[in-house]
Steps between C-alpha positions, in 0.01 A plus 500: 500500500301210485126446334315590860794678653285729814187256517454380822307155520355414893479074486355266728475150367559145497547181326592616081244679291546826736882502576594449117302799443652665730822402389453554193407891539872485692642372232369736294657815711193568785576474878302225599493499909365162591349491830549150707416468903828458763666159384334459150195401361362220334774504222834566713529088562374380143622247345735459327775575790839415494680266706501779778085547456548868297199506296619523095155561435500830684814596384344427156193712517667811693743600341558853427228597792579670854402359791306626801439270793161602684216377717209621301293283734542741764302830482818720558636257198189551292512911547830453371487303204163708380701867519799278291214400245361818478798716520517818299641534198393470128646212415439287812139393637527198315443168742511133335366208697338166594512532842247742527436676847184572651414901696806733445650250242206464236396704234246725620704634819811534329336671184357746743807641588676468187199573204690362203676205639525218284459154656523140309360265679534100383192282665504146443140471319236800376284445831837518735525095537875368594704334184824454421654412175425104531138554614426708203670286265351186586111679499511660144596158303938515423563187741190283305685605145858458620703167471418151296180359420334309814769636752387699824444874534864658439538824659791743375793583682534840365293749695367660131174658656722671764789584238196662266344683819846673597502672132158553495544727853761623361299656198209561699729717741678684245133539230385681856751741597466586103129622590654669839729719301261561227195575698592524890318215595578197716348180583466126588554249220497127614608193297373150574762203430193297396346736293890528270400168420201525448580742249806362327228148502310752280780653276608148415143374321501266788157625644325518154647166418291405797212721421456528106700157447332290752843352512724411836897496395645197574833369558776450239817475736778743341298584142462836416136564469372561184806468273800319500740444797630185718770354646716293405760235691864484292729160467698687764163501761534931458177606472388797297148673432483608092284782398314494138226759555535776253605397111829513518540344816339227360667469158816562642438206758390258209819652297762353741330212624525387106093414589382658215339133317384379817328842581352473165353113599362702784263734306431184242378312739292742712379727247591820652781761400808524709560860435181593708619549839171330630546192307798477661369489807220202374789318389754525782526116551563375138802804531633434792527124363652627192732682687640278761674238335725829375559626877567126612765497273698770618654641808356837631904666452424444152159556427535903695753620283324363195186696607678848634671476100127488368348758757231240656335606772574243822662434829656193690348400827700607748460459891540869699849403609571426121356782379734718716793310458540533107195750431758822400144706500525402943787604506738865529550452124138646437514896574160435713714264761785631745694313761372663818614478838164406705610603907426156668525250190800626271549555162289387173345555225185794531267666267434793430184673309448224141419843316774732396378824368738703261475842638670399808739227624436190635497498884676328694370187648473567938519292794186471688488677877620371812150507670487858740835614285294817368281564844694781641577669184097498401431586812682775530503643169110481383355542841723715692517285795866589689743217619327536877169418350640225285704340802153523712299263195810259497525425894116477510525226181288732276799543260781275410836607326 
């Protein structure tokens, strides 16, 4: 039995923030149905595909999930997919989305029939404004702080707004069916990708460093804000970042990089105590010059072990296709990844749920649907519809299996 085991999850989504929420209440033992029209939506074709155009990113961010294929653009489609949302039962009339519907799809019409449905709805901004990760990224300040001093606007590649959103529906979904079973009561809790940002802009200091501060962060390229951390570029041309943040990150980094009279020079000469994380920070550059005559010396195969012995805290650069090629945590040797056979790309490496809870075993990691694979099967078995009925939707291209 698995964490959710008998939840049943209704999705209909796109693009990340939604589907790894989705996914991730799979993973964790519901039965997410995700809805898609006849030949897939806007994720079936996204890149990256393989040589044959199968999306990976699909098979990425369904997996685990059934699949129903169905035209909820159609009213006969629409009736449909509202009795699947609202379907008895006390542990379904739960519906995730980003897609969301308008008459018999939206909140009020389908809370009518079903009083304690639960709906999470993601909206690009608080007023209902279009944004994707990128938009929001680049209008609350990250791209203006991000790279070297006097370089353009450097936008991330990792979709961290979206990534934050999909656990943040996920709580959301689950803190609400918590007040269903305690007090009976459903209802409509929406989540704007802009406003995650907003917030985590908030948690950070960043907005009162703004506010009380009167101060806009610059750039410092790779430094670690407010302490000690940098890269560095080894006789071999490795490159590694180097992490000196807490106290004994920072003594141990001074320890092996024999730096301990030059580090000393440091505080002489600018009057402030190494020890205090903050000083650190105001004296990144005379470090790092202290530092890198030590790092030019030596090749990165040396310097790693040398650090792993003294329990620093760092990390090579790697590209992604070095990361997964020596990377053992990428791989089937961590309990999280299992070689999976994806129908329509092959066999490689998967994860499953990052948390493992002790009260039950891991599960497995899953393949992600063929799109329509589940349609007859949810059809049949949560509305009742026979195999006539279900043969009538599939030659009128309502339904596809």
């Amino acid at each position: 039995m698995a964490l959710l085991s008998g939840m049943r999850v209704i999705e209909s989504s796109a693009f990340v923030a939604l589907p790894l929420a989705g996914m991730t209440l799979a993973q964790m033992g519901a039965d997410v149905i995700r809805v898609d029209r006849p030949g897939g939506g806007l994720d079936a074709a996204r890149w990256p595909v393989t040589a044959t155009g199968a999306s990976l990113f699909w098979a990425g961010l369904n997996k685990g999930k059934r699949s129903l294929c169905l035209d909820i653009l159609s009213p006969e489609g629409a009736e449909i997919m509202a009795a699947l949302v609202t379907a008895p039962g006390p542990d379904a009339g739960l519906f995730i989305t980003n897609l969301r519907g308008r008459g018999v799809l939206d909140y009020p019409a389908l809370s009518a029939t079903r009083p304690d449905l639960i709906m999470v709805s993601l909206i690009g901004t608080r007023r209902g404004e279009p944004a994707v990760d990128y938009t929001v990224n680049a209008a609350i300040g990250f791209p203006m702080a991000t790279g070297p001093a006097g370089t353009d606007p450097v936008g991330h590649v990792l979709p961290a707004w979206d990534c934050i959103s999909g656990g943040v529906v996920v709580s959301t979904l689950l803190a609400a069916e918590r007040y269903r079973l305690r007090h009976g009561i459903g209802q409509l809790a929406e989540v704007s990708l802009k406003d995650v940002a907003a917030a985590m802009l908030g948690h950070l200091g960043i907005v009162a460093e703004v506010a009380v501060n009167g101060v806009d962060r610059a750039r410092v390229g790779n430094a670690l804000y407010g302490a000690y951390g940098q890269d560095f570029t080894c006789r071999c041309g490795g490159r590694l970042m180097v992490i000196g943040l807490t106290a004994r990150q920072w003594q141990g980094l001074v320890r092996v990089t024999e730096t301990g009279d030059a580090m000393a020079a440091v505080a002489a000469r600018t009057g402030l105590d190494l020890a205090d994380e903050g000083n650190r920070w105001a004296a990144r550059d005379r470090i790092t010059d202290a530092l890198r005559p030590w790092f030019a010396m030596r090749d990165l195969a040396t310097v790693g072990p040398l650090f792993d012995k003294a329990g620093l805290t760092w990390a090579p650069f790697r590209s992604f296709a070095e990361a997964v090629r020596h990377d053992p945590d990428l791989s089937a040797d961590n309990p999280m990844f299992q070689i999976v056979d994806q129908p329509g790309i092959g066999a490689y490496p998967v994860p499953g749920l990052p948390a493992h809870f002790t009260a039950l075993p891991r599960e497995p990691a899953r393949a992600a649907p063929r799109l329509g694979q589940h349609s007859e099967e949810i059809l049949g078995d949560l509305l009742g519809l026979d195999g006539h009925q279900i043969g009538r939707l599939v030659d009128r291209g309502l339904v596809a299996v």
